[in-house]
Biopython code that builds the backbone (N, CA, C, O; Angstrom):
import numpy as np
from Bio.PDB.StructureBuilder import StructureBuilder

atoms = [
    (1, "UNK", "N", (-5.289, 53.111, -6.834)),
    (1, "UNK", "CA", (-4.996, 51.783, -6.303)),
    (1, "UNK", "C", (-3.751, 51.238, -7.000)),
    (1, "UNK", "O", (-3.949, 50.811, -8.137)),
    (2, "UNK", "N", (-2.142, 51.157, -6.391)),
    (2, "UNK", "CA", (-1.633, 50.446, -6.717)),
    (2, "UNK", "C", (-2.039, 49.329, -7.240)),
    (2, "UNK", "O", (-3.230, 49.042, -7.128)),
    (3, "UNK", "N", (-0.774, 48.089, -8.210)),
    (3, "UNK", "CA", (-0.859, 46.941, -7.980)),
    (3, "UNK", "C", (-0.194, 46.364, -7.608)),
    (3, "UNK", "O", (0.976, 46.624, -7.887)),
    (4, "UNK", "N", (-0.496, 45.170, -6.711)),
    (4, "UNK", "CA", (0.100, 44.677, -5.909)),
    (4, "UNK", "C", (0.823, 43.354, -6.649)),
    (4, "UNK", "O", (0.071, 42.867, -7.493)),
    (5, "UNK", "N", (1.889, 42.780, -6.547)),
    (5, "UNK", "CA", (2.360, 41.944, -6.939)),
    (5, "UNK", "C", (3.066, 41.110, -5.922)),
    (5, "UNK", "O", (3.689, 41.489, -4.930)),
    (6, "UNK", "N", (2.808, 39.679, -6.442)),
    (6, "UNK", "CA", (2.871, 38.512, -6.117)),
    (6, "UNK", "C", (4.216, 37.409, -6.031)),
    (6, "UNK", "O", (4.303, 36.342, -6.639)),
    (7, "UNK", "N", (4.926, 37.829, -5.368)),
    (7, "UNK", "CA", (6.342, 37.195, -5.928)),
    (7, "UNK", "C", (6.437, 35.276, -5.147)),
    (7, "UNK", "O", (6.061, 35.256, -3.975)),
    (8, "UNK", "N", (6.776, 34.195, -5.586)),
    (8, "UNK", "CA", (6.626, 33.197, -5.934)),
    (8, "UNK", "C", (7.889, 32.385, -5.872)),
    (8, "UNK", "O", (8.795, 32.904, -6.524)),
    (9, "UNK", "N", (8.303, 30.927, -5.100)),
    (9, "UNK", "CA", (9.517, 30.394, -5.153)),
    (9, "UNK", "C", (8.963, 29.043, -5.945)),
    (9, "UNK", "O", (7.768, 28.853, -6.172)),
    (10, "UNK", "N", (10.021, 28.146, -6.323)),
    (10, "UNK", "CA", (9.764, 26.941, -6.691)),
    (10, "UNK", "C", (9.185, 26.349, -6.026)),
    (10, "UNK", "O", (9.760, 26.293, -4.939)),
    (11, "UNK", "N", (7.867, 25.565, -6.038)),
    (11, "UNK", "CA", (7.069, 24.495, -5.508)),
    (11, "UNK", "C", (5.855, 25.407, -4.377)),
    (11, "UNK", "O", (5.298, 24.765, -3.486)),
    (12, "UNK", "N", (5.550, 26.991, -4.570)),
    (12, "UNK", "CA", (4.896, 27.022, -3.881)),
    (12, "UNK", "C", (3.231, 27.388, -4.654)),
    (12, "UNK", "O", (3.246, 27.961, -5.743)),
    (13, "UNK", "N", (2.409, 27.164, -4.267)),
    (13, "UNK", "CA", (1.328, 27.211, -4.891)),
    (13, "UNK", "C", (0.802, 28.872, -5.054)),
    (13, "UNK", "O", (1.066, 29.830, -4.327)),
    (14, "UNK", "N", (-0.022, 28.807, -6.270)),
    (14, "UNK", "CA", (-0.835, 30.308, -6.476)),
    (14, "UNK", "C", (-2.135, 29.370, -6.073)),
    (14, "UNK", "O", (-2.992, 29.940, -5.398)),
    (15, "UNK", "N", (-2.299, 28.388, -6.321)),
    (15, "UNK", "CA", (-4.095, 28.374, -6.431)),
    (15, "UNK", "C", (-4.407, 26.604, -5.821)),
    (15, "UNK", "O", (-3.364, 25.962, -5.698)),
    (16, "UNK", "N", (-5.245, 26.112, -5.588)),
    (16, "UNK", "CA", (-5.087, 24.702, -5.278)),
    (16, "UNK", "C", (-6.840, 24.500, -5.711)),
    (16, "UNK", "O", (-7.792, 25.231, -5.440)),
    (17, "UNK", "N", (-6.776, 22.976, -6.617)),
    (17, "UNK", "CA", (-8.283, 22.824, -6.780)),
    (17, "UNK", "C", (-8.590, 22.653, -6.287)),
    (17, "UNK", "O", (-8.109, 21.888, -5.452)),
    (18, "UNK", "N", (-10.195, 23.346, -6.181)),
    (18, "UNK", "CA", (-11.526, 23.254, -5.268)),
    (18, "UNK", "C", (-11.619, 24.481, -4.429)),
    (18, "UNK", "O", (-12.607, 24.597, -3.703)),
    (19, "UNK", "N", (-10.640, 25.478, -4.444)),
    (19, "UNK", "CA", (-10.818, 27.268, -3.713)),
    (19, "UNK", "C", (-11.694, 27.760, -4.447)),
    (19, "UNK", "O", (-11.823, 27.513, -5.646)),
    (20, "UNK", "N", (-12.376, 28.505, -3.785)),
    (20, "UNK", "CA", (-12.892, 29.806, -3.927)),
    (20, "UNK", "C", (-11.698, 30.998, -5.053)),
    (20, "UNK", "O", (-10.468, 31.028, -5.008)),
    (21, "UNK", "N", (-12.521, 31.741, -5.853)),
    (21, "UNK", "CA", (-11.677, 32.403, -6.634)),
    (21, "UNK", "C", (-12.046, 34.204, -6.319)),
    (21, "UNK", "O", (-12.952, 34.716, -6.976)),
    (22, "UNK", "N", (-11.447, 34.858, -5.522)),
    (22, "UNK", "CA", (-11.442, 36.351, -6.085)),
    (22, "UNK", "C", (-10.717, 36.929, -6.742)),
    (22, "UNK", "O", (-10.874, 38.139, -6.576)),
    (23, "UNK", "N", (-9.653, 36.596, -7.728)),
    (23, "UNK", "CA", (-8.573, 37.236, -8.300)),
    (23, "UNK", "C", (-8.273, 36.412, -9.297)),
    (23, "UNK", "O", (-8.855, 35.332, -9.393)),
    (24, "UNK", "N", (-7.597, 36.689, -9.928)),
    (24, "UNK", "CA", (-6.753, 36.586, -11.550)),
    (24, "UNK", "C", (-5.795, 37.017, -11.011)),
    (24, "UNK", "O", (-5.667, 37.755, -10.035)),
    (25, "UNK", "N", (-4.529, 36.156, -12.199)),
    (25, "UNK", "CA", (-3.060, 36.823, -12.057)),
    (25, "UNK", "C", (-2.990, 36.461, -13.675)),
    (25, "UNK", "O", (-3.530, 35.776, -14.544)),
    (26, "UNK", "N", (-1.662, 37.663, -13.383)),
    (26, "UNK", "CA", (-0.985, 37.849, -15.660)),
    (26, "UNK", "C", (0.691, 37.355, -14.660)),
    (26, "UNK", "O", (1.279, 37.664, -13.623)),
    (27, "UNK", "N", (0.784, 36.748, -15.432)),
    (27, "UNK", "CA", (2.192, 36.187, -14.782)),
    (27, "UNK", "C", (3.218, 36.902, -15.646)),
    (27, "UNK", "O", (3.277, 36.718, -16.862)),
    (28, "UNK", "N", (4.112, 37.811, -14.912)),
    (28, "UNK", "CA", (4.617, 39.061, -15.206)),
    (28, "UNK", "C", (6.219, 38.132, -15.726)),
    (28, "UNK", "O", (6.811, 38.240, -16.799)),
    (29, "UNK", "N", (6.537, 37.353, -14.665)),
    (29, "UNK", "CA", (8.014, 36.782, -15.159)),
    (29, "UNK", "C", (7.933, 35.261, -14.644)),
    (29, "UNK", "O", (7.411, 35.161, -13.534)),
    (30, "UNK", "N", (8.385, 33.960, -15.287)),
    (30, "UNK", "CA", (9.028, 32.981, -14.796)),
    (30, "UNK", "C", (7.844, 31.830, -15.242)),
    (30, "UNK", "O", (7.229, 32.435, -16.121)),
    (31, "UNK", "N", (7.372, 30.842, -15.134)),
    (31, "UNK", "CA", (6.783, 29.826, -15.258)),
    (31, "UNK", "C", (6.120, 28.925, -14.539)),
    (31, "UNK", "O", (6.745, 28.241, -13.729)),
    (32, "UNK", "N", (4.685, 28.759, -14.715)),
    (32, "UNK", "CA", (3.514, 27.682, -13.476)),
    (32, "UNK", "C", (3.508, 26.501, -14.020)),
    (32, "UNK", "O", (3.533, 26.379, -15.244)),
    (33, "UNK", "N", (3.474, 25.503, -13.230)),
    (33, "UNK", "CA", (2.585, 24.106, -13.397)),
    (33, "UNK", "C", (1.601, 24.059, -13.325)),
    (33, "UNK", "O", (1.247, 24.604, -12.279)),
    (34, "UNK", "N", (0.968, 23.762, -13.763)),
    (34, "UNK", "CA", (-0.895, 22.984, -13.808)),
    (34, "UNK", "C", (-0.937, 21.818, -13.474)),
    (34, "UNK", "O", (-0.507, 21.020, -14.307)),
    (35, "UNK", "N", (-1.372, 21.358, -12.374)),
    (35, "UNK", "CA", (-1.583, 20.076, -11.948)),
    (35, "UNK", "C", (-3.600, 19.588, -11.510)),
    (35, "UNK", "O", (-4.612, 20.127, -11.061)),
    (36, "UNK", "N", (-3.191, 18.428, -11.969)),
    (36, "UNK", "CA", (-5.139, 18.050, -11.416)),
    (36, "UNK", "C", (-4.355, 16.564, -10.549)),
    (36, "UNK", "O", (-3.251, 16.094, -10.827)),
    (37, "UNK", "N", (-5.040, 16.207, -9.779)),
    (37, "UNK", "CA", (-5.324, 15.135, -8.865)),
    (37, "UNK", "C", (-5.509, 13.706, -9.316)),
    (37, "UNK", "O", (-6.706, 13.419, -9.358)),
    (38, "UNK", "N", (-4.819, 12.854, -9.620)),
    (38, "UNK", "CA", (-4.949, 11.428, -10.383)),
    (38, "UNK", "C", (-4.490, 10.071, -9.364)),
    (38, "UNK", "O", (-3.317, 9.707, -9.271)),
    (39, "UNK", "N", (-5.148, 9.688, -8.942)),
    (39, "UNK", "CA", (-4.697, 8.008, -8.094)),
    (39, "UNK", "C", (-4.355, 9.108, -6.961)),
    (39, "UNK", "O", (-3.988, 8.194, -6.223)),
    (40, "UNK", "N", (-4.231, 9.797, -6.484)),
    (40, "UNK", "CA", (-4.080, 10.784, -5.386)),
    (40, "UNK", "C", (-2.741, 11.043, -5.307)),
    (40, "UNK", "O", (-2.108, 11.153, -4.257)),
    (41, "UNK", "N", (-2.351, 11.130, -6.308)),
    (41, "UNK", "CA", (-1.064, 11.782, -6.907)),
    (41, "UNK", "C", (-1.392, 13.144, -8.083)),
    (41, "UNK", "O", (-1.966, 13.079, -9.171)),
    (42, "UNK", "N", (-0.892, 14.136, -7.503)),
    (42, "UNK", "CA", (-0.437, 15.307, -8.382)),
    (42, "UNK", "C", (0.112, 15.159, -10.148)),
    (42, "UNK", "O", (1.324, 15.319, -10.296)),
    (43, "UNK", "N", (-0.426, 14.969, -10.990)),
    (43, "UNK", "CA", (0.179, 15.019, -12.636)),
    (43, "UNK", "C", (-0.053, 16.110, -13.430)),
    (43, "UNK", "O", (-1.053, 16.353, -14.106)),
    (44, "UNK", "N", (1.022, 16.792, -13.286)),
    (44, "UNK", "CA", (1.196, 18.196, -14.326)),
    (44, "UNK", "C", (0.340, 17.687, -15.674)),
    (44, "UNK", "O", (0.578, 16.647, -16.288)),
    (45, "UNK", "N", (-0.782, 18.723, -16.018)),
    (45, "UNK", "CA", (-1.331, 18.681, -17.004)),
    (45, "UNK", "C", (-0.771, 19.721, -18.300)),
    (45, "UNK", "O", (-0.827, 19.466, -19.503)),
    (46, "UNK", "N", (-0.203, 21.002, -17.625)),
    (46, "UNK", "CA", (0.070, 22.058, -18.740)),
    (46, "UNK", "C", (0.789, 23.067, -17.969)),
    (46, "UNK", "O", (0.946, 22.861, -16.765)),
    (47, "UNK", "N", (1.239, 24.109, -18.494)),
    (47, "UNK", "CA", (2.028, 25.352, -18.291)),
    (47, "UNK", "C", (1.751, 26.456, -18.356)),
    (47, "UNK", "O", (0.725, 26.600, -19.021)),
    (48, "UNK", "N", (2.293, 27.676, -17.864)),
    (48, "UNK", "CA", (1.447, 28.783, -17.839)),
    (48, "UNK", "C", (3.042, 29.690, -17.916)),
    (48, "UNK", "O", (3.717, 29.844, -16.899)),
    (49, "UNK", "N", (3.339, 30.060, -18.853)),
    (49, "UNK", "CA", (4.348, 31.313, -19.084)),
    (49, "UNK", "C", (4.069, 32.437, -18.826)),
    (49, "UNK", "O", (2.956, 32.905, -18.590)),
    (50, "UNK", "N", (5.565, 33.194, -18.871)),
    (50, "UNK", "CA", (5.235, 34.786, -18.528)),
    (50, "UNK", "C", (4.416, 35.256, -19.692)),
    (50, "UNK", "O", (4.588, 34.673, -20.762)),
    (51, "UNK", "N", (3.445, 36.351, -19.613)),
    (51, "UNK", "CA", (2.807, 37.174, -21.095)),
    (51, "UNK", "C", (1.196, 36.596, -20.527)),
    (51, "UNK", "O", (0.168, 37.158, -20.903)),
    (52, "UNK", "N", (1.182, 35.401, -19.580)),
    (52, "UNK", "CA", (-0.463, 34.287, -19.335)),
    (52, "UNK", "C", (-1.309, 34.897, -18.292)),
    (52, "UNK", "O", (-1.093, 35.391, -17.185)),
    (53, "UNK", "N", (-2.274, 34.706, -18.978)),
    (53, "UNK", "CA", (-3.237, 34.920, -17.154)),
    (53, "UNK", "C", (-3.305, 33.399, -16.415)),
    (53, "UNK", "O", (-3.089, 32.354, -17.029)),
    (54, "UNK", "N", (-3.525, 33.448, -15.492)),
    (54, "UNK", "CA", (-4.007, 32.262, -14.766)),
    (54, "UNK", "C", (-4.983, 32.515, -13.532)),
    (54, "UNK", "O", (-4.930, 33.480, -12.769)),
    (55, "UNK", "N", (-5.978, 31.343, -13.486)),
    (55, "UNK", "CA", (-7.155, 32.039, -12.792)),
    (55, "UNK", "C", (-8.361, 32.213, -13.460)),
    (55, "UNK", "O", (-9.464, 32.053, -12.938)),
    (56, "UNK", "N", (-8.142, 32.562, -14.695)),
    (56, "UNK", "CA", (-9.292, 32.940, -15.122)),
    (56, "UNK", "C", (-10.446, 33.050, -15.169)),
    (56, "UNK", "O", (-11.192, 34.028, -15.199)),
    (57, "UNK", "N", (-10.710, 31.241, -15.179)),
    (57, "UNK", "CA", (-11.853, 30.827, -15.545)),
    (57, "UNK", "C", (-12.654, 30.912, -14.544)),
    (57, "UNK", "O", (-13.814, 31.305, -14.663)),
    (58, "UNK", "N", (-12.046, 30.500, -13.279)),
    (58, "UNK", "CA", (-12.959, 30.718, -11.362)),
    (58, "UNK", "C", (-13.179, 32.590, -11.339)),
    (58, "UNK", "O", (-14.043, 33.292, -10.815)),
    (59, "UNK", "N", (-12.171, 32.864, -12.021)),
    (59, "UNK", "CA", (-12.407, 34.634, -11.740)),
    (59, "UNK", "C", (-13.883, 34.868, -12.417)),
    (59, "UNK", "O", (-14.819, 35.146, -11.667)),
    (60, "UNK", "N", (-14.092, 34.758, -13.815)),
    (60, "UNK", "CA", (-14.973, 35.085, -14.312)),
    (60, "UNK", "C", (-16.278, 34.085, -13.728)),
    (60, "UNK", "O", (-17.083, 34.654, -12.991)),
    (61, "UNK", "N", (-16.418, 33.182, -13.918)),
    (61, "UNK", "CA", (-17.572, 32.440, -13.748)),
    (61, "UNK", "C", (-17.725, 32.061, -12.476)),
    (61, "UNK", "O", (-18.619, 31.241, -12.267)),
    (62, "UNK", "N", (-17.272, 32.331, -11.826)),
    (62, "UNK", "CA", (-17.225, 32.025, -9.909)),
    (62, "UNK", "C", (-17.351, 31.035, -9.100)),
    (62, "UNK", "O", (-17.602, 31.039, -7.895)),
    (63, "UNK", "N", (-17.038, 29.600, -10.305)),
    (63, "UNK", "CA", (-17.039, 27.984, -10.239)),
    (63, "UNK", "C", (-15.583, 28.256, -9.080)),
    (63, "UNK", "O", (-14.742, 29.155, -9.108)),
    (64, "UNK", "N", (-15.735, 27.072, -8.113)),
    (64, "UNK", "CA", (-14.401, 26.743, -7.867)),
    (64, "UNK", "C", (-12.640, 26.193, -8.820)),
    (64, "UNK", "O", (-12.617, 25.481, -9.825)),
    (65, "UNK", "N", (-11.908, 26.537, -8.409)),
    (65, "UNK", "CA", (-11.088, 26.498, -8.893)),
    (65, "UNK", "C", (-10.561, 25.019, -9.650)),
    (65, "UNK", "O", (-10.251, 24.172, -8.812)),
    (66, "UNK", "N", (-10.426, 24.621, -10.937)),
    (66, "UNK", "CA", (-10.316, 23.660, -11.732)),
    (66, "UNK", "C", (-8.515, 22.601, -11.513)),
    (66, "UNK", "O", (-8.134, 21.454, -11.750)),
    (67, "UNK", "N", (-8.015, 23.665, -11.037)),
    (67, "UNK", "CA", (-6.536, 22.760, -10.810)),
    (67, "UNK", "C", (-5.799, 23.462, -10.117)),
    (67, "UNK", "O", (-5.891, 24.676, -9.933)),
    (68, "UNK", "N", (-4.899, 22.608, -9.626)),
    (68, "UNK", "CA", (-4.315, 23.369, -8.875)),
    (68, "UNK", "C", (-2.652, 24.407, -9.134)),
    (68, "UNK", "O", (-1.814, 23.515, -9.258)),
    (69, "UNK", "N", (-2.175, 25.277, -9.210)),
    (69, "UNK", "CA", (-1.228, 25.928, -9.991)),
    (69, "UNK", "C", (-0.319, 26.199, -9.165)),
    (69, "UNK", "O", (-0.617, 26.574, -8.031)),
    (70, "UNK", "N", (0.901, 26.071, -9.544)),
    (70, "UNK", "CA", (2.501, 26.228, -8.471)),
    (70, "UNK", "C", (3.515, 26.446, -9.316)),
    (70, "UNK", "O", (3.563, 25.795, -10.360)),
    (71, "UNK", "N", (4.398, 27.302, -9.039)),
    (71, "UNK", "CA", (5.735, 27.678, -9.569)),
    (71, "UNK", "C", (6.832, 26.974, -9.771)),
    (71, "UNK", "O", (7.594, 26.529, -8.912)),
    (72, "UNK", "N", (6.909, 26.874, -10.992)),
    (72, "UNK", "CA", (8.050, 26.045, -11.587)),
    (72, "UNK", "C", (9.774, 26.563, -11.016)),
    (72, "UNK", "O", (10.676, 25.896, -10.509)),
    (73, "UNK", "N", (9.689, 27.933, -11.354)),
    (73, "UNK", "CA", (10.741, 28.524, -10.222)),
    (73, "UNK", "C", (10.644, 29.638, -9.969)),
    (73, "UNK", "O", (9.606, 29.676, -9.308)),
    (74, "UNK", "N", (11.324, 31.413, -10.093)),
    (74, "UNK", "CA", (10.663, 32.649, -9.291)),
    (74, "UNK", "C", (9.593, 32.670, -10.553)),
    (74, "UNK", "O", (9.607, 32.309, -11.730)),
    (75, "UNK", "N", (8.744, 33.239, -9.730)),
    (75, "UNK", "CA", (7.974, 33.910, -10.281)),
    (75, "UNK", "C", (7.301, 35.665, -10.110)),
    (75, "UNK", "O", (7.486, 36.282, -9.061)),
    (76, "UNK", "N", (6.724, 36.132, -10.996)),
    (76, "UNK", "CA", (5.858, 37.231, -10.281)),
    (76, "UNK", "C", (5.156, 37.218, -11.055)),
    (76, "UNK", "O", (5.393, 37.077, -12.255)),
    (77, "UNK", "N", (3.867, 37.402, -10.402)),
    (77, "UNK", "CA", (2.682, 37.796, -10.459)),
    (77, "UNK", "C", (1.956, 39.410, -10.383)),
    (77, "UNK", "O", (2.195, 40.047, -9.358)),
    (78, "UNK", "N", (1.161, 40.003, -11.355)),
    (78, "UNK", "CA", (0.281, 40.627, -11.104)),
    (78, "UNK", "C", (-1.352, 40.391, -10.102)),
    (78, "UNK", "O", (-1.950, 39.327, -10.261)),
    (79, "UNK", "N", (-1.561, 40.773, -9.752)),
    (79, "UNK", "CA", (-2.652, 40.518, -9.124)),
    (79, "UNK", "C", (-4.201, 41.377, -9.412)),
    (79, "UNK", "O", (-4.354, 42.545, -9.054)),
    (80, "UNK", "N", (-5.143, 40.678, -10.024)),
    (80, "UNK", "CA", (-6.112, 41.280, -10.142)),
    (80, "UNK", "C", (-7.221, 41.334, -9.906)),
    (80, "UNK", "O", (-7.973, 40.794, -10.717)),
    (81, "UNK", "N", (-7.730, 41.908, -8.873)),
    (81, "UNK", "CA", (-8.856, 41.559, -7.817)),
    (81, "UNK", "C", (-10.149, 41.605, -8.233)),
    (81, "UNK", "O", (-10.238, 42.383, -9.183)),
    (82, "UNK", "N", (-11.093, 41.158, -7.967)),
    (82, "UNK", "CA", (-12.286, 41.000, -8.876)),
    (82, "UNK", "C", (-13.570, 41.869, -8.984)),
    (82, "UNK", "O", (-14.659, 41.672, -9.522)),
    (83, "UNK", "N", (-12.806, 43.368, -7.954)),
    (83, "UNK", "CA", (-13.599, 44.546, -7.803)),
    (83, "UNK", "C", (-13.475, 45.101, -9.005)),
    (83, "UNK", "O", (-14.265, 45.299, -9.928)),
    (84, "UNK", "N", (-11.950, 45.395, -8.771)),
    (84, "UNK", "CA", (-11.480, 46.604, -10.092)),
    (84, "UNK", "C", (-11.800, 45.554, -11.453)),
    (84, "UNK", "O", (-12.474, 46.162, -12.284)),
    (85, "UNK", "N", (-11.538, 44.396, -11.798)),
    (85, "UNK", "CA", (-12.179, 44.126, -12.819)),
    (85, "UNK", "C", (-13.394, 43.972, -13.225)),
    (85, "UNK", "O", (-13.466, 43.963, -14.454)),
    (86, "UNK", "N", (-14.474, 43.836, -12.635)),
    (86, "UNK", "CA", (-15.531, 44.143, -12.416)),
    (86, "UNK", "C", (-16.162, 45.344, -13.040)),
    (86, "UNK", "O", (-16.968, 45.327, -13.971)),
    (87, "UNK", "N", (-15.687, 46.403, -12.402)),
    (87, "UNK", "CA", (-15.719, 48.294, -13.191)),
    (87, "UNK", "C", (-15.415, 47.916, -14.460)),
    (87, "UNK", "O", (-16.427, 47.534, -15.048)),
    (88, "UNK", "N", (-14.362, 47.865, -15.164)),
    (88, "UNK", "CA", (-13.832, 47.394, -16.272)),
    (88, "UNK", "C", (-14.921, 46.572, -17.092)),
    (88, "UNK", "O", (-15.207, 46.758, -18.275)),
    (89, "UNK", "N", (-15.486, 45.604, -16.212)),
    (89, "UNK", "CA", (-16.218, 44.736, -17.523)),
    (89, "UNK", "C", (-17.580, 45.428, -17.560)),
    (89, "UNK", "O", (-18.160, 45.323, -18.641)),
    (90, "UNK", "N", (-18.249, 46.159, -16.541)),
    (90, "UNK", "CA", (-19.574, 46.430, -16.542)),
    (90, "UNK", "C", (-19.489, 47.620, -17.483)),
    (90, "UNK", "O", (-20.609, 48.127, -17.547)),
    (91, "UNK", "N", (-18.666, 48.228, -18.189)),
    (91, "UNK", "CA", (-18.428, 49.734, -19.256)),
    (91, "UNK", "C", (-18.019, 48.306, -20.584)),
    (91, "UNK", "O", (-17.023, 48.055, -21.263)),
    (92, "UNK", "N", (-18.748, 47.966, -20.502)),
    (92, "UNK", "CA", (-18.319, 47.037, -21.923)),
    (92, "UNK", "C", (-19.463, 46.751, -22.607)),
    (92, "UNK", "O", (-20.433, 46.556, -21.874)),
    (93, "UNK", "N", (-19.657, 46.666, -23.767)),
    (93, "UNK", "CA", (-20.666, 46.568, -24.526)),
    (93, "UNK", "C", (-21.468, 44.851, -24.006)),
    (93, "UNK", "O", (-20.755, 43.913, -23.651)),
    (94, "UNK", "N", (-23.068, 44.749, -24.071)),
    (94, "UNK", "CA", (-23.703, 43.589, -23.902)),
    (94, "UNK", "C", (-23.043, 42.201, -24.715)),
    (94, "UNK", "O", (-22.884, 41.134, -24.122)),
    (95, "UNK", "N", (-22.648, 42.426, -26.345)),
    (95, "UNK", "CA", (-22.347, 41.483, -26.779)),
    (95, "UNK", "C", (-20.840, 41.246, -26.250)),
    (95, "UNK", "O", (-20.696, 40.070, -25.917)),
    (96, "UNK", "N", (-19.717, 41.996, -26.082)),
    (96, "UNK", "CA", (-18.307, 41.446, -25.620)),
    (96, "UNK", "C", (-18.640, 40.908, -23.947)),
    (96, "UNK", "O", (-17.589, 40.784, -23.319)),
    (97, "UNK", "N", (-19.649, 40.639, -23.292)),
    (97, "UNK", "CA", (-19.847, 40.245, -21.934)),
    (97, "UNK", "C", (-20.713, 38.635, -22.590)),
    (97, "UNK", "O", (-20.354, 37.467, -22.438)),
    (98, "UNK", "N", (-21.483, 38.989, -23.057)),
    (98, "UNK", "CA", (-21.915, 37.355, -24.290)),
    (98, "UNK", "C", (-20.479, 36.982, -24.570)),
    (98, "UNK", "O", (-20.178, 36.086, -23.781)),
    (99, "UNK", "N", (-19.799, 37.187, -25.097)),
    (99, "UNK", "CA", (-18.763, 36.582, -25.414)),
    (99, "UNK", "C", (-18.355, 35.985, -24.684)),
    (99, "UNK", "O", (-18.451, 34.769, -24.849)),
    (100, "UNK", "N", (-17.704, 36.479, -23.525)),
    (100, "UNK", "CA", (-16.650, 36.060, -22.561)),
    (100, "UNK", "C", (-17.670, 34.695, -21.815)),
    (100, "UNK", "O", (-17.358, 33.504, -21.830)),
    (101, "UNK", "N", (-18.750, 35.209, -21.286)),
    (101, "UNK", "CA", (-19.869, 34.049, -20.709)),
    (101, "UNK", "C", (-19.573, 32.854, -21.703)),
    (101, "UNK", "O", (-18.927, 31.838, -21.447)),
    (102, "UNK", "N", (-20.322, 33.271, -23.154)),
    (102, "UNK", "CA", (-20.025, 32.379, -24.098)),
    (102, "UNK", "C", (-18.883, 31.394, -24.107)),
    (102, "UNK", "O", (-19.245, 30.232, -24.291)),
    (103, "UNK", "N", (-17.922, 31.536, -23.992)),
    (103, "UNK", "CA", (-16.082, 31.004, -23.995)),
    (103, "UNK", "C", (-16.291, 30.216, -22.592)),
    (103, "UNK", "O", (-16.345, 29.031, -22.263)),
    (104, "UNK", "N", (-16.379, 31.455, -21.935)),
    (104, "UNK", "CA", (-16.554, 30.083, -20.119)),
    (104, "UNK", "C", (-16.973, 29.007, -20.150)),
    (104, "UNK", "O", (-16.476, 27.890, -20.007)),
    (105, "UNK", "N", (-18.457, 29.584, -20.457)),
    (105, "UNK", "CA", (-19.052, 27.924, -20.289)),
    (105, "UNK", "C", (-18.698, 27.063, -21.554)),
    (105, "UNK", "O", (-19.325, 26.004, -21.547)),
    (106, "UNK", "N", (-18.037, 27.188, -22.421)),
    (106, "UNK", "CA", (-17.803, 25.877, -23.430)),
    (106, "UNK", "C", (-16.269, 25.845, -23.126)),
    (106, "UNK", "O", (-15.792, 24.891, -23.741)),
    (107, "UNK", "N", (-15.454, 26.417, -22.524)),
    (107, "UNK", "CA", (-14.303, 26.076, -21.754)),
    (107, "UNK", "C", (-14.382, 24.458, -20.297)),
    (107, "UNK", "O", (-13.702, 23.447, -20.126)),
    (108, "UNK", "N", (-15.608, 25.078, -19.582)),
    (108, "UNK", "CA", (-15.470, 24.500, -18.549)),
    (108, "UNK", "C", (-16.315, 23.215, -18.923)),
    (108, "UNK", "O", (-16.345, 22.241, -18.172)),
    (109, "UNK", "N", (-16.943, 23.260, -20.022)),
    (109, "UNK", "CA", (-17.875, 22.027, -20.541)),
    (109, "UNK", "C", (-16.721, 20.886, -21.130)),
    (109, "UNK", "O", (-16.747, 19.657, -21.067)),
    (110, "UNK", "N", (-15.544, 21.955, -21.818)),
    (110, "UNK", "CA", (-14.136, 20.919, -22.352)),
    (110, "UNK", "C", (-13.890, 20.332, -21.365)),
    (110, "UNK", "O", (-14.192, 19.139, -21.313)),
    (111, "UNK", "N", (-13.352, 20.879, -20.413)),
    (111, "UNK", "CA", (-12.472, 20.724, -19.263)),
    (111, "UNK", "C", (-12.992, 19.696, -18.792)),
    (111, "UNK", "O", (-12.167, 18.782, -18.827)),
    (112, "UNK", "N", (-14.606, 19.167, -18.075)),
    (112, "UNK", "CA", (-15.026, 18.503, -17.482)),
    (112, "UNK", "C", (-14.659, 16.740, -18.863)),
    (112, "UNK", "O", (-14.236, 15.646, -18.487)),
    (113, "UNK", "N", (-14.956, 17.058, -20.058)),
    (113, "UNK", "CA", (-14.620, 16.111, -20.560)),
    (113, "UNK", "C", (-13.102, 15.321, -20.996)),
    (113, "UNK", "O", (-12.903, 14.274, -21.613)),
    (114, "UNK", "N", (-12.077, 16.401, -20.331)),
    (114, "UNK", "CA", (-10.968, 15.725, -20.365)),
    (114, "UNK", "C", (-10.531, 15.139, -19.291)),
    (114, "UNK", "O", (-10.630, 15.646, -18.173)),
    (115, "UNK", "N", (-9.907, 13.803, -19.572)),
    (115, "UNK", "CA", (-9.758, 12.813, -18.490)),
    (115, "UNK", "C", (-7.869, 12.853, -18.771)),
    (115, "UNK", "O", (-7.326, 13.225, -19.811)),
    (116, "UNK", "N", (-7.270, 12.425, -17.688)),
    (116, "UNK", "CA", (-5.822, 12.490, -17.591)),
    (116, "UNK", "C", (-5.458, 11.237, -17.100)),
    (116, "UNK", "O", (-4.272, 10.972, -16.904)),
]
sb = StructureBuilder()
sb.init_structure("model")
sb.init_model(0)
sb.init_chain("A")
sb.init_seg("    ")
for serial, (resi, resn, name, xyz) in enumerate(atoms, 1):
    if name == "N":
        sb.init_residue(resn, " ", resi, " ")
    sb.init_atom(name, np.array(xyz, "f"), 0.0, 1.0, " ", f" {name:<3s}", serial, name[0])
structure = sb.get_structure()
């Protein structure tokens, strides 16, 4: 299975809150916005550089998507679908799968308590 990659212009979205999540991306080159929804206006909360995953958290825990993410200018993306990672995590020891669960849910427990 190739991978497929994701190429990206200024202002167009990877993800929008409240989707459905089957994939993760490692953002291969260029820079995302993080935006959440405030007075029904869009306010960049944070950034996502090349070297980042983004996605994550809907990938693993299968919550809808927490914010919405768009390209600051080109970008590319890896793309990582939630089959083949899947294989990958089920050959992993019980406690590194505790872990990751572990991190989610006190990630998404932060998240819900930050206000913008």
């Amino acid at each position: 299975m190739s991978n497929e990659v994701l190429e990206l212009k200024a202002g167009e979205y990877v993800m929008r809150d409240g989707e459905e999540s089957t994939q993760m991306y490692y953002l291969q080159s260029g820079s995302l916005a993080v935006y959440k929804l405030k007075g029904g206006a869009e306010q960049q909360i944070g950034t996502i550089y090349s070297g980042e995953l983004v996605g994550e958290m809907s990938f693993l825990d299968k919550q809808p998507r927490s914010a919405s993410v768009k390209a600051i200018g080109e970008c590319k993306l890896l793309v990582i679908p939630h089959d083949k990672f899947e294989k990958y995590f089920q050959d992993q020891p019980a406690w590194y799968k505790a872990l990751i669960n572990t991190l989610l849910e006190r990630l998404r427990k932060a998240n819900t308590r930050i206000r913008i």
